[in-house]
C-alpha angles and dihedrals in degrees: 000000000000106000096208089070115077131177125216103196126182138115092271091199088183121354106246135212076249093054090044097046088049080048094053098042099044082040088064088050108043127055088225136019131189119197103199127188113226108225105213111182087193092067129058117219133218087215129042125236094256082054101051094042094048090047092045088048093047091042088048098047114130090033096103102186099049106090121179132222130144136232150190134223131009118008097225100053081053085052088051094042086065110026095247121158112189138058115210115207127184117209130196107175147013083263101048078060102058087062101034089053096050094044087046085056100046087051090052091053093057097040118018097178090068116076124197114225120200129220123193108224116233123274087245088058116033096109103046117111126182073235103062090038083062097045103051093042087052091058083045105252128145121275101176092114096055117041118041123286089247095062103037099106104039092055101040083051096040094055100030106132 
């Protein structure tokens, strides 16, 4: 598994300020980062996987070693499928830790040769949620400080009630 490829993977419905400060920042530290969009047929979206992967990509623009893609199924046989060797996590809070490190654990169990590297959100957004994104933009507020400039008019259209 080749460590200088590292996958950030969530739902990313839609991509937040918090997600793109955790992309900017694992971007300076890996050589390549895929931010991969987890394909989960138990959960309906409120965006569709073209969506999510065209406002990532327009968020995301100017960061030249961050490339997208989506999967299904388990993260580590993605990880295997492209050779990648390190998880990135953001975490926000102590309690964001408690399932992040149990999930970081089962993975390794599965694939050792994968390692899951945190990283703490920044204090600014340490409380931001796609949910609560969604949320405040249904009841029509504005969600201009917490998901990037690019994508504030799709999403706040898109979910209007």
């Amino acid at each position: 598994m080749n460590p200088e490829i590292c996958v950030y993977a969530g739902s990313f419905d839609p991509i937040t300020a918090g997600h793109l400060d955790i992309i900017r920042r694992g971007a300076a530290i890996f050589p390549k980062l895929v931010v991969a969009v987890l394909r989960n047929p138990s959960k309906k979206g409120a965006f569709t996987m073209e969506e999510r992967l065209s406002m990532l990509e327009r968020s995301c623009a100017g960061i030249p070693n961050v490339v997208f893609d989506s999967f299904d199924g388990l993260l580590v046989d993605y990880m295997r499928k492209i050779d990648a060797g390190v998880i990135l996590r953001g975490l926000r809070a102590v309690s964001d830790f408690e399932s992040e490190f149990q999930m970081a654990q089962l993975n390794r169990q599965m694939e050792p040769q994968v390692e899951t590297f945190f990283l703490m959100t920044s204090p600014e957004h340490a409380y931001l949620s796609s949910s609560a994104v969604r949320e405040i933009a249904m009841f029509g507020g504005d969600i201009s400080p917490f998901v990037p400039a690019p994508i504030v008019q799709e999403v706040a259209c898109k979910l209007r009630k």
